[in-house]
C-alpha positions in Angstrom: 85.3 87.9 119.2 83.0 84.9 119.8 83.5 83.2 123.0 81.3 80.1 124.9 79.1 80.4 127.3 80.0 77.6 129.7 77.7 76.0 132.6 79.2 77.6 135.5 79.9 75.4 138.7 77.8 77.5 141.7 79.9 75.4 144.3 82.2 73.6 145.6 80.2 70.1 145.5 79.0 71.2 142.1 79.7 68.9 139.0 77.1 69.0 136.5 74.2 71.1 136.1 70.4 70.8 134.2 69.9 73.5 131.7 66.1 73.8 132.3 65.3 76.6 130.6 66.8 79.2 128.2 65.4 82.6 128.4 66.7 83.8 125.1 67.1 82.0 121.8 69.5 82.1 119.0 69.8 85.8 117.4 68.8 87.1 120.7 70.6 90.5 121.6 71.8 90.3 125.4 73.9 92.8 127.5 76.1 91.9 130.3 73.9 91.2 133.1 70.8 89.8 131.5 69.6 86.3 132.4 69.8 84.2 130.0 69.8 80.4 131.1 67.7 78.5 134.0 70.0 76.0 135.5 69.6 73.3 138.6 71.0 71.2 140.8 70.6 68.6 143.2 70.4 71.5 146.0 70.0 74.9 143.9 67.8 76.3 140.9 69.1 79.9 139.6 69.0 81.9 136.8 72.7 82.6 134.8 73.6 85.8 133.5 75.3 87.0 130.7 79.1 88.0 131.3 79.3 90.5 128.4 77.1 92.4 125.4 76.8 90.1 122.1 74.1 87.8 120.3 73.4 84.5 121.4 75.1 82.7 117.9 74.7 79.5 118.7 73.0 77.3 121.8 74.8 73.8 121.9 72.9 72.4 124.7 68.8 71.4 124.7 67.1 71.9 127.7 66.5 69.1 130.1 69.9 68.2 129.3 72.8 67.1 132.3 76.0 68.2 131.9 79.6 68.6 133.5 80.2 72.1 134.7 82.7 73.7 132.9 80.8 72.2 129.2 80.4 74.4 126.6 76.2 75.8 126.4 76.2 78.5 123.9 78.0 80.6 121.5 78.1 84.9 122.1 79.7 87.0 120.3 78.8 89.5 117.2 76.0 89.0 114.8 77.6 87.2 111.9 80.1 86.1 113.6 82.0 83.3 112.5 82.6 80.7 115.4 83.6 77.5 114.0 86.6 77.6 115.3 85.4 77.2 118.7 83.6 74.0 118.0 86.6 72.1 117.4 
């Protein structure tokens, strides 16, 4: 099942984050674990892992771009997948 990758909020003073650099790239294989996404903050730069085994579907946000925490970055789920649903 296709789920979102979402940019995480690293702390409590956290509210948006600048996606700076994905590692992978659409129809990329990832496992739990793997890095996949640079993100920084006005006190922090780290890398985000994945939180389960899939392929990246989808990537909804460009890097350089600021968003809320909590928005929706990326698509994982099976290859073929349909996740249109999610979009909504």
């Amino acid at each position: 099942m296709a789920t979102l990758i979402k940019m995480p909020k690293m702390g409590a003073t956290m509210t948006e984050g600048t996606l700076t650099n994905w590692i992978v790239k659409e129809g990329d294989t990832v496992e739990e674990g793997d890095a996949i996404f640079e993100v920084e903050t006005d006190k922090l730069s780290n890398e985000i892992e994945s939180y389960e085994d899939g392929t990246i579907l989808k990537i909804l946000v460009e890097e350089g771009s600021t968003v809320p925490c909590q928005t929706p970055v990326a698509v994982i789920g099976e290859e073929g997948e349909d996740y249109s649903d999610l979009l909504k």
